[in-house]
DSSP file (Angstrom, degrees, kcal/mol; ACC not computed):
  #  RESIDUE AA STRUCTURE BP1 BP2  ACC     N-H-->O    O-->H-N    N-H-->O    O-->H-N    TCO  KAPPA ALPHA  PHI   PSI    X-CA   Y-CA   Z-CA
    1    1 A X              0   0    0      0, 0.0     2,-0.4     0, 0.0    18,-0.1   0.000 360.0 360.0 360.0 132.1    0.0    0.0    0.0
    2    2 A X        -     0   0    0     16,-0.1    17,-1.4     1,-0.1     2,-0.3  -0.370 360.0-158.3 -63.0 117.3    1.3    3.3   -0.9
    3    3 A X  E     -A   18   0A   0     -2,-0.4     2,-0.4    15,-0.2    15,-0.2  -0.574  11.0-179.0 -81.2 139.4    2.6    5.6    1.7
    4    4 A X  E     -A   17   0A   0     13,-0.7    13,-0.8    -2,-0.3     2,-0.3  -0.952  19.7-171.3-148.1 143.9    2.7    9.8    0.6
    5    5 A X  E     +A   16   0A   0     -2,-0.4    84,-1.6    11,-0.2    85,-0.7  -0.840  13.1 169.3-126.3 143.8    4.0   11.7    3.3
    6    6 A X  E     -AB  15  88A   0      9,-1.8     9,-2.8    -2,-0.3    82,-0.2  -0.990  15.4-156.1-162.9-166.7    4.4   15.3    4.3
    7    7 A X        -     0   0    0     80,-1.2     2,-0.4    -2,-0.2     7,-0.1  -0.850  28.8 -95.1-155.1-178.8    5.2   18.1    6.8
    8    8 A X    >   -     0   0    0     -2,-0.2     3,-2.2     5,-0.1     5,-0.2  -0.653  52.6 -83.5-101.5-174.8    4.5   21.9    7.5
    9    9 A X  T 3  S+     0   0    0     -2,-0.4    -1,-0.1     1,-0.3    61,-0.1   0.811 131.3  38.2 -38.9 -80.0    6.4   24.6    6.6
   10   10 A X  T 3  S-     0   0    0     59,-0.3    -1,-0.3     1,-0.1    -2,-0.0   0.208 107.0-120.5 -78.9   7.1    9.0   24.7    9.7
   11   11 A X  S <  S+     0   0    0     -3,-2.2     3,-0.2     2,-0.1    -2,-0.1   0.591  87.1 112.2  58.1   2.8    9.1   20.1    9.6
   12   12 A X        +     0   0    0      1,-0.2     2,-0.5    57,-0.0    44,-0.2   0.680  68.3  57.0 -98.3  -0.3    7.9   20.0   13.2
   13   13 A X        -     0   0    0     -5,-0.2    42,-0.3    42,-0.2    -1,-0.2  -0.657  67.0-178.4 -98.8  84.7    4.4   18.5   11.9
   14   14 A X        +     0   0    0     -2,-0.5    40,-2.3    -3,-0.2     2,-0.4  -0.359   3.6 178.6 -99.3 158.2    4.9   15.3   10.0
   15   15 A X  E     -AC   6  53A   0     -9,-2.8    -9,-1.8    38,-0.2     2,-0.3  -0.998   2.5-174.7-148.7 156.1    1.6   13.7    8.7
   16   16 A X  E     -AC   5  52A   0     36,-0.8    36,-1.3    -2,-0.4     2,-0.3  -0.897   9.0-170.5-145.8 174.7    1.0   10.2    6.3
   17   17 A X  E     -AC   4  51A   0    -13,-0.8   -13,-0.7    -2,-0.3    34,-0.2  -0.591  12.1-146.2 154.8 115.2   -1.5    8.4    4.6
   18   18 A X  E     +A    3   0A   0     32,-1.3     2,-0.4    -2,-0.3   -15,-0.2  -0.850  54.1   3.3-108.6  93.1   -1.5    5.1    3.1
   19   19 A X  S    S-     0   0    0    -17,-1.4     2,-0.3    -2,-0.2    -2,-0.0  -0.948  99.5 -30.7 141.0-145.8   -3.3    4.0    0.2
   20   20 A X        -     0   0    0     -2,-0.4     2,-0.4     1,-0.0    -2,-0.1  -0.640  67.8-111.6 -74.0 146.5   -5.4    5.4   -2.1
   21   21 A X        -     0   0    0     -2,-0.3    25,-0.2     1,-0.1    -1,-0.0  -0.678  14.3-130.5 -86.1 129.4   -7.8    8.6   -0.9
   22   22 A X  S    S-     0   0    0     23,-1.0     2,-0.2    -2,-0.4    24,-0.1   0.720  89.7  -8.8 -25.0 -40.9  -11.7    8.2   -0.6
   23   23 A X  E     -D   45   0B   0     22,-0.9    22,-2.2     2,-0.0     2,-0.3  -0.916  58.0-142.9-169.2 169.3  -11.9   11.4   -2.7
   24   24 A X  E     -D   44   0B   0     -2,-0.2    74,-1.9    20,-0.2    75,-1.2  -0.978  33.7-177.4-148.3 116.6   -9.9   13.9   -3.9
   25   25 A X  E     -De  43  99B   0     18,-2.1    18,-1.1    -2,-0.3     2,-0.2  -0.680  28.6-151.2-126.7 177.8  -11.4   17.9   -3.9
   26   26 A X  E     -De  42 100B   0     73,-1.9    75,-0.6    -2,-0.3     2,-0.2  -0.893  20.5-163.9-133.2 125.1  -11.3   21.7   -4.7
   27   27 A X  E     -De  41 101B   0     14,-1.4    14,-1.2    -2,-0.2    75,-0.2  -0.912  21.6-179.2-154.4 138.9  -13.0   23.9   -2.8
   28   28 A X        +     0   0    0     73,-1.9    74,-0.1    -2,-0.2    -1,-0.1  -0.164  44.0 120.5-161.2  -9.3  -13.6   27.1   -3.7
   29   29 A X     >  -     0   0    0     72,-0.1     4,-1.1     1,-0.1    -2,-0.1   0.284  66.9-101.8 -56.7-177.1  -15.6   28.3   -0.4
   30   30 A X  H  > S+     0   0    0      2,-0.2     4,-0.9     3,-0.2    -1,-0.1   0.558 113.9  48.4 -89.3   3.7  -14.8   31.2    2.0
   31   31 A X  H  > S+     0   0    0      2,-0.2     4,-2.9     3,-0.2     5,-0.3   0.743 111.1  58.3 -91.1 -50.9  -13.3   29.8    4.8
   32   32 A X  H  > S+     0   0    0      2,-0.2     4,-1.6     1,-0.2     5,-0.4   0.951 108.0  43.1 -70.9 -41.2  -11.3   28.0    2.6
   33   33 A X  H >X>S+     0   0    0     -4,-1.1     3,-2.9     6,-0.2     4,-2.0   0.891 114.6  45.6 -13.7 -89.9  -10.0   30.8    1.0
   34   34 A X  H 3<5S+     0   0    0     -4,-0.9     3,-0.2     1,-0.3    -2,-0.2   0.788 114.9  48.5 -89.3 -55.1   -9.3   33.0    3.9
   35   35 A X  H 3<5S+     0   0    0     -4,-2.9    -1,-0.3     1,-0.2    -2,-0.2   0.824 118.9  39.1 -69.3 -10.6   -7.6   30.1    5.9
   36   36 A X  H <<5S-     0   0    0     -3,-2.9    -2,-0.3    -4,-1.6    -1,-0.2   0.611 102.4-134.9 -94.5 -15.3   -5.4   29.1    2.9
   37   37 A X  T  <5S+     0   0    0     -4,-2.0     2,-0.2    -5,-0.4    -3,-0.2   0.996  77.8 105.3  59.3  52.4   -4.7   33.2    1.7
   38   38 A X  S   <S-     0   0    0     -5,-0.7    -1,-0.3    -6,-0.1    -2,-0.2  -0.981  95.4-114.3-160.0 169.1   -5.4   31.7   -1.3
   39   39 A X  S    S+     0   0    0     -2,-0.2     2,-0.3    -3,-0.1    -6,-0.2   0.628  99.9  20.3 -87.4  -6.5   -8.2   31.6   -4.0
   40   40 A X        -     0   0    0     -7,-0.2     2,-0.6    -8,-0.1   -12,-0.2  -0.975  60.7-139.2-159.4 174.8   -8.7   27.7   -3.3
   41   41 A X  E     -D   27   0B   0    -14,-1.2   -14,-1.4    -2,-0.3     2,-0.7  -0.983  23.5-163.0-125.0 126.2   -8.1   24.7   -0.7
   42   42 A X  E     +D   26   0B   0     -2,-0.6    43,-5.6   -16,-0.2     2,-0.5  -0.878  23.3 172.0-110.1 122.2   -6.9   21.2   -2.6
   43   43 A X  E     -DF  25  84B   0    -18,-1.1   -18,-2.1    -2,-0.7     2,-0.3  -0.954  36.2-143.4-142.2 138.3   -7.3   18.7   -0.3
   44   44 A X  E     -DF  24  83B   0     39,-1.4    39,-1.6    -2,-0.5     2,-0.5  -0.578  17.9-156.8 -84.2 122.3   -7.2   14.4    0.0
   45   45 A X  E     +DF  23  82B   0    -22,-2.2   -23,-1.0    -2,-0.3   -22,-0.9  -0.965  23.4 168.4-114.2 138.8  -10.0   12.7    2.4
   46   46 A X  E     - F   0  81B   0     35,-2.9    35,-2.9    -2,-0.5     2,-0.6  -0.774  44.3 -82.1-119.1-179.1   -8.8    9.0    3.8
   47   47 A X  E >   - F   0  80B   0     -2,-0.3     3,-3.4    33,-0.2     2,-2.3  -0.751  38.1-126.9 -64.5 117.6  -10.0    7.1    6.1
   48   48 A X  G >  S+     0   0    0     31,-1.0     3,-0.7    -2,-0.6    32,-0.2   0.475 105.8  64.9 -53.6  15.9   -9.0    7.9    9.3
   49   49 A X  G 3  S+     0   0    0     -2,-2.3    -1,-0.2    30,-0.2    31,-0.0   0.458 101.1  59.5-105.7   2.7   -7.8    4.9   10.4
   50   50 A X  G <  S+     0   0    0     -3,-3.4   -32,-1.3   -33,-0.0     2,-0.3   0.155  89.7  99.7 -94.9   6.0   -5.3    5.5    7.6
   51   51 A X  E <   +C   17   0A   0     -3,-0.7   -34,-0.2    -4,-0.3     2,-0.2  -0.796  43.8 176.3 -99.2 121.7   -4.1    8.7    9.1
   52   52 A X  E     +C   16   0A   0    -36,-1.3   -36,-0.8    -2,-0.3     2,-0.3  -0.640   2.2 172.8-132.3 109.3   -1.2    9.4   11.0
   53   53 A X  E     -C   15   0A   0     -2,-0.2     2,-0.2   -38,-0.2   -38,-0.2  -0.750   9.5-171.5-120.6 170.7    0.7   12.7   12.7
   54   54 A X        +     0   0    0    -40,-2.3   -40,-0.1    -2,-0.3    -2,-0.0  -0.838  40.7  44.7-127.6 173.5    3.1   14.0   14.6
   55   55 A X  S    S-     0   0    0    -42,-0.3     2,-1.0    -2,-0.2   -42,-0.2  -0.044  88.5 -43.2  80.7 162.7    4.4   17.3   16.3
   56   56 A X        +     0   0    0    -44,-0.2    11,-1.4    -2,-0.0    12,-0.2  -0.681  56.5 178.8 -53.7  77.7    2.7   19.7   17.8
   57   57 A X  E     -G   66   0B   0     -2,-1.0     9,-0.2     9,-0.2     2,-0.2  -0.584  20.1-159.2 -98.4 153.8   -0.7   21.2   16.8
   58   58 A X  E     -G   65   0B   0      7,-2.2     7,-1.9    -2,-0.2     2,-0.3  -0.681  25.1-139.4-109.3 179.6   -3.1   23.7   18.0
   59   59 A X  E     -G   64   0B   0     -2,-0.2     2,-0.3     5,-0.2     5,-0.2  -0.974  16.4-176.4-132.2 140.5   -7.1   23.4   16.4
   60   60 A X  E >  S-G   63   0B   0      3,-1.0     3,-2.2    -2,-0.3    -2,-0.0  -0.928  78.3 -23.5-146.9 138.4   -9.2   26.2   15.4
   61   61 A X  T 3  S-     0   0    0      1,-0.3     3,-0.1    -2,-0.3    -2,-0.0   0.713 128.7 -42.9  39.9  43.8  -12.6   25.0   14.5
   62   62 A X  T 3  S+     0   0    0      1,-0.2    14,-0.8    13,-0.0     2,-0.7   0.202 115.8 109.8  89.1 -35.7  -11.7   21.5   13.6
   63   63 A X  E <   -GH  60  75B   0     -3,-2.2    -3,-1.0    12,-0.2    12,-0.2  -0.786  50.5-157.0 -85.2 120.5   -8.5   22.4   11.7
   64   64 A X  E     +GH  59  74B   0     10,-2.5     9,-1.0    -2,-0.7    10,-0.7  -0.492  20.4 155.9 -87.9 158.3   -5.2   21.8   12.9
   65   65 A X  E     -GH  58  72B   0     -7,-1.9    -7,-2.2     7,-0.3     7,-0.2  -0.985  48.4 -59.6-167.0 167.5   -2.3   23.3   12.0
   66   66 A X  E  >  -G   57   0B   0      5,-1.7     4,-0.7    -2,-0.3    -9,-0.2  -0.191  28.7-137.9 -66.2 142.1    1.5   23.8   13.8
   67   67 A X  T  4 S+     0   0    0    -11,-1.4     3,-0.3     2,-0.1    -1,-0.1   0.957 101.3  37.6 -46.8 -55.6    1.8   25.5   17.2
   68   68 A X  T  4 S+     0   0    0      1,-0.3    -1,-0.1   -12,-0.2    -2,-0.1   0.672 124.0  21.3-116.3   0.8    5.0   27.3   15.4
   69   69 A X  T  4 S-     0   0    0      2,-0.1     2,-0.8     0, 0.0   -59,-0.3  -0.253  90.4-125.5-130.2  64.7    4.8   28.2   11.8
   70   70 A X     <  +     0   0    0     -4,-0.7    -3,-0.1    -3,-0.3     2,-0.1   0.291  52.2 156.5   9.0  31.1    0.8   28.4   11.4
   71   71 A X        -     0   0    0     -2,-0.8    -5,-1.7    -6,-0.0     2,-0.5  -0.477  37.8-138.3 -65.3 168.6    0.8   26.0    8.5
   72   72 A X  E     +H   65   0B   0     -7,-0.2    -7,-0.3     1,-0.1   -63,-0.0  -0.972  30.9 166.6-119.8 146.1   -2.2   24.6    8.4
   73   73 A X  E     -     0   0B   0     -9,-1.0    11,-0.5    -2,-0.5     2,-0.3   0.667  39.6 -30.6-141.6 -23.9   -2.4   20.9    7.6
   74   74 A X  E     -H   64   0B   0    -10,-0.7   -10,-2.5     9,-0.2     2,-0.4  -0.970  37.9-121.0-169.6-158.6   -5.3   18.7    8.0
   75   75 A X  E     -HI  63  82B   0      7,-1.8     7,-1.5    -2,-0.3     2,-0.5  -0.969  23.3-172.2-153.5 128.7   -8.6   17.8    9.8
   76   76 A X  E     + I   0  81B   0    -14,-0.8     5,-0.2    -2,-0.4     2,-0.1  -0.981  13.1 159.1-129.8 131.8   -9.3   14.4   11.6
   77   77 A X        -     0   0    0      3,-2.6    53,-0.0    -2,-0.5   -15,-0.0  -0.189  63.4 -76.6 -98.5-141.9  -12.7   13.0   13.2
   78   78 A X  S    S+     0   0    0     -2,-0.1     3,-0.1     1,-0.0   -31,-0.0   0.338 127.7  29.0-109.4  -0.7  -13.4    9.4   13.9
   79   79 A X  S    S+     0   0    0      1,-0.2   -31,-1.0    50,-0.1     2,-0.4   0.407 116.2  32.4-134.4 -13.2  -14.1    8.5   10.4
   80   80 A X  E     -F   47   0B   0    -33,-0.3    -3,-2.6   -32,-0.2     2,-0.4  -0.981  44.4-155.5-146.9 141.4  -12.1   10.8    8.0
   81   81 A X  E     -FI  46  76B   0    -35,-2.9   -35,-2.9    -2,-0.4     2,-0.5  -0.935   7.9-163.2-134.0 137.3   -9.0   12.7    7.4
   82   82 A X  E     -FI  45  75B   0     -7,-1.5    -7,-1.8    -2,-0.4     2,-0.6  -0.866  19.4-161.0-114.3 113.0   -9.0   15.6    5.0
   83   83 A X  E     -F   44   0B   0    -39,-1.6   -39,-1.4    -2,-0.5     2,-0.4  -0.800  21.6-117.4-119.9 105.6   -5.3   16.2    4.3
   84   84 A X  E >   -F   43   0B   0     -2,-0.6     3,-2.0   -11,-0.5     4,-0.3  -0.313  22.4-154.6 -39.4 102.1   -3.9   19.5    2.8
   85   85 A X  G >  S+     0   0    0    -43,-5.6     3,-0.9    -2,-0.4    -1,-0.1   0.737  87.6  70.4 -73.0  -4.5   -2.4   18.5   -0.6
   86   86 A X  G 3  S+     0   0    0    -44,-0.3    -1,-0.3     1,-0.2    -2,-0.1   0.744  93.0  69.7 -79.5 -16.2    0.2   21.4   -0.8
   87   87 A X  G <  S+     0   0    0     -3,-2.0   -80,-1.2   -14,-0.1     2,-0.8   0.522  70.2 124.5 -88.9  -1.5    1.9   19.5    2.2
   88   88 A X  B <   -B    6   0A   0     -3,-0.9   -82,-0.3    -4,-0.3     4,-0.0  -0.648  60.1-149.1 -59.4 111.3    2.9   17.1    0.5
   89   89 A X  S    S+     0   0    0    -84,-1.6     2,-1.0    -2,-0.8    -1,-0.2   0.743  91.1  64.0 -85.2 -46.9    6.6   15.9    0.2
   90   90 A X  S    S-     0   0    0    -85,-0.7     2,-0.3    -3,-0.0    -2,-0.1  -0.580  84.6-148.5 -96.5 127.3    6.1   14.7   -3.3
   91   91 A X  S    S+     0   0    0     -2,-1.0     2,-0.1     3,-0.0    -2,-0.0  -0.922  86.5  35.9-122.1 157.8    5.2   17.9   -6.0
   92   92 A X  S    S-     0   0    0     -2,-0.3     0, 0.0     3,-0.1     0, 0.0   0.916 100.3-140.5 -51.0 162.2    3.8   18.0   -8.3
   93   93 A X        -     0   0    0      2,-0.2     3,-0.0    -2,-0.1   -89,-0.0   0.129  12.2-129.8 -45.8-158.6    1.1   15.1   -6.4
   94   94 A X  S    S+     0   0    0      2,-0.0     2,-0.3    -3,-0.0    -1,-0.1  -0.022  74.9 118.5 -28.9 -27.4   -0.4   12.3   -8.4
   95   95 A X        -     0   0    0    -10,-0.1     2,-0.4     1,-0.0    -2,-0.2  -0.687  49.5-166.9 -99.7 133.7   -3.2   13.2   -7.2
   96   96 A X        -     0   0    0     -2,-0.3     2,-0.2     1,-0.1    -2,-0.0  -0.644  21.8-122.4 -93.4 142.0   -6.3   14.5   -9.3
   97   97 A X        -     0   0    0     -2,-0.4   -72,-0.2     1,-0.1     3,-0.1  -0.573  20.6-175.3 -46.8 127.9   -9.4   16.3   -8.2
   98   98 A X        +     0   0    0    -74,-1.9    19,-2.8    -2,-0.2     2,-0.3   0.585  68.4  26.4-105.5  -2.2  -12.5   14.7   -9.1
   99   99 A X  E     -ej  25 117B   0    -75,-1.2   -73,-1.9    17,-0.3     2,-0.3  -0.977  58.0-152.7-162.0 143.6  -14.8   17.2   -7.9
  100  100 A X  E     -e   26   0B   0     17,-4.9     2,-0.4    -2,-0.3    19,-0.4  -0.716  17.1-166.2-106.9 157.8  -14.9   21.2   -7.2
  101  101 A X  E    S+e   27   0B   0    -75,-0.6   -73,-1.9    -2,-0.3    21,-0.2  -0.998  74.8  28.9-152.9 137.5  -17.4   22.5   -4.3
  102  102 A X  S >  S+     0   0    0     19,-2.0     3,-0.9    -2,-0.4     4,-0.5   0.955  72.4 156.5  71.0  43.7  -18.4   26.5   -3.8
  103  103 A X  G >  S+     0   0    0     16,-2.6     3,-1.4     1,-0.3    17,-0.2   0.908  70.9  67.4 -73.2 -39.8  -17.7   26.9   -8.1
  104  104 A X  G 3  S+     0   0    0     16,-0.7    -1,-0.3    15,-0.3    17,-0.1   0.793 105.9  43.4 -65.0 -20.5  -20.2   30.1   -7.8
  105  105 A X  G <  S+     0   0    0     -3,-0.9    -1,-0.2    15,-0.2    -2,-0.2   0.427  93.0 116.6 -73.3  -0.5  -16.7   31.7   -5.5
  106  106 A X  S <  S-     0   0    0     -3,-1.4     2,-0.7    -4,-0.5     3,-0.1  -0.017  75.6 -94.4 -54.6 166.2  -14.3   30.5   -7.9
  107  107 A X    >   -     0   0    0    -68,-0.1     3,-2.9     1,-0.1    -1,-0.1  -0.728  18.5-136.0 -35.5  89.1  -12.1   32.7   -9.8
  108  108 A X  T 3  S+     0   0    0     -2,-0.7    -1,-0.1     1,-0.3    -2,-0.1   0.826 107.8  56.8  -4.5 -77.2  -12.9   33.9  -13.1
  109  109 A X  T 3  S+     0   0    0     -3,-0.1    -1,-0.3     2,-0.0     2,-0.1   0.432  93.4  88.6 -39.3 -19.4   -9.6   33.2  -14.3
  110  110 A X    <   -     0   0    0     -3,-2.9     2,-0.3     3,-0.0    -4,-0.0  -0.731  64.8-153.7 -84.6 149.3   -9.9   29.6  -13.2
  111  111 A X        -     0   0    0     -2,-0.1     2,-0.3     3,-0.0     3,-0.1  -0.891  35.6 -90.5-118.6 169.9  -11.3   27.2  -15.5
  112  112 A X        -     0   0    0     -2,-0.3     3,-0.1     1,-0.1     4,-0.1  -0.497  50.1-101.0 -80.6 120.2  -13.1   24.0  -14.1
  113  113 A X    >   -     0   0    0     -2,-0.3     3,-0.9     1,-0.2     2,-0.4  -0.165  52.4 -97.0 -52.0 140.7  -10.5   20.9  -13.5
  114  114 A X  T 3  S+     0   0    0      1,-0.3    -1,-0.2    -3,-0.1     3,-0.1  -0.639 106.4   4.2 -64.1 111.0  -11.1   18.7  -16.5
  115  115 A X  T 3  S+     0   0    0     -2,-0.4     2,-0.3     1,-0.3    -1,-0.3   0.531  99.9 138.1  83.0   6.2  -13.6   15.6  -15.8
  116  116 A X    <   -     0   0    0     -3,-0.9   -17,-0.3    -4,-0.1    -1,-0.3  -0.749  58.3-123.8 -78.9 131.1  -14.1   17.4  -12.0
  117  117 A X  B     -j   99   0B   0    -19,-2.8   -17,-4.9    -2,-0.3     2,-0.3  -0.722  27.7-140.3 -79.8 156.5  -17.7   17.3  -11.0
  118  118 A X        -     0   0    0     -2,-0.2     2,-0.4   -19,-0.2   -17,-0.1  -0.664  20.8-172.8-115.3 151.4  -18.6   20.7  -10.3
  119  119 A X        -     0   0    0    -19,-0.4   -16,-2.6    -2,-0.3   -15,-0.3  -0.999  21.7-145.2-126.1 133.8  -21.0   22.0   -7.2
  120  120 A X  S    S-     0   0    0     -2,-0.4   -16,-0.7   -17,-0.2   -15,-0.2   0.815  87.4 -10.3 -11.2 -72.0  -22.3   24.9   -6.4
  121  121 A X  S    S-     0   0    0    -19,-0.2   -19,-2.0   -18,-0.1     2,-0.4  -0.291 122.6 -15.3-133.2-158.9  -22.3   25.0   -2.8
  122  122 A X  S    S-     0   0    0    -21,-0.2     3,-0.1    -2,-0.2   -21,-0.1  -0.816  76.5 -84.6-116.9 163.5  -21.4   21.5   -1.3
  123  123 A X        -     0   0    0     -2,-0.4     2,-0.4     1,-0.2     3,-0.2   0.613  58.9-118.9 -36.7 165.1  -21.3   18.1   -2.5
  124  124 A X  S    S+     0   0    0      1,-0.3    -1,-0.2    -3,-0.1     2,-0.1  -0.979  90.8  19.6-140.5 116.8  -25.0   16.8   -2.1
  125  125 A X  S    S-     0   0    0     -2,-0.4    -1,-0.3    -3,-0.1     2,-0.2   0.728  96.2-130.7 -43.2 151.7  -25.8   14.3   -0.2
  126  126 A X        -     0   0    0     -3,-0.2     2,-0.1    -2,-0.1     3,-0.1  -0.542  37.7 -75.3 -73.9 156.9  -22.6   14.3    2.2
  127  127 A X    >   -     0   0    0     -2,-0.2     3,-4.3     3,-0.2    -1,-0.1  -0.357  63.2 -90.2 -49.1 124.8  -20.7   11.3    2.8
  128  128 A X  T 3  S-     0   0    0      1,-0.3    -1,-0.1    -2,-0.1     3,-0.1  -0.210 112.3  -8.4 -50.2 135.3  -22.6    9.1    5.3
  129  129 A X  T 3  S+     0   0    0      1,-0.2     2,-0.8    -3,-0.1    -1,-0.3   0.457 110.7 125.7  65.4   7.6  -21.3   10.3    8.9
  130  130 A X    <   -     0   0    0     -3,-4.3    -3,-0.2     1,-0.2    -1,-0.2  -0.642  43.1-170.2-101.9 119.0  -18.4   12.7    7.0
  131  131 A X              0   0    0     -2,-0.8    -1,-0.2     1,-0.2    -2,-0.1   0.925 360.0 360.0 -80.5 -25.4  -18.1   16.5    7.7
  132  132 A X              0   0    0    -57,-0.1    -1,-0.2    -6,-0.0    -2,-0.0   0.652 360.0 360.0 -96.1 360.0  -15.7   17.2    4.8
């Protein structure tokens, strides 16, 4: 099973996740914006039991990120972890989007990931028992 690994800005958060990911997004919201300082969040969900980190994090709303260079880095419950792809050790990823969420905030200047479905708002139904 494939391991992909990464860390935050300063290396004192390591995080991993082995196999393939449940799902693979874009999202396009404001909260993702404003917590990434950027126009989009790309992000991996696994199962958590497929999850692992280390270092020191604080949480604000469900999102972790390091104590000492505020990257921000994933989100874990008791069934999913939704993994920041930019932290990833290997660039470009492998990993493709298959679906974009909050496309009425996108960019202009973006065009819509090739073969992604696209939402509105977000995904419709959710994932049984999944907040991301």
């Amino acid at each position: 099973m494939a391991i992909l690994s990464g860390k935050c800005l300063c290396g004192q958060v390591k995080v991993s996740v082995r196999g393939e990911p449940t799902r693979v997004g874009i999202c396009h919201c404001t909260d993702c914006r404003q917590e990434s300082g950027s126009a989009f969040t790309f992000y991996g969900i696994w199962p958590a039991a497929r999850f692992e980190s280390s270092g020191e994090t604080a949480e604000f709303q469900g999102r972790c990120f390091c104590r000492h260079c505020g990257s921000r880095v994933f989100s874990v419950d008791e069934q999913e972890a939704e993994v920041k792809l930019g932290i990833l050790t290997e660039a470009p990823t492998p990993l493709k989007p298959s679906y974009e969420l909050w496309i009425k905030r996108r960019e202009a200047w973006l065009r819509p990931v090739d073969g992604a479905e696209q939402f509105e708002e977000d995904r419709q139904p959710r994932a049984a028992g999944g907040r991301f």
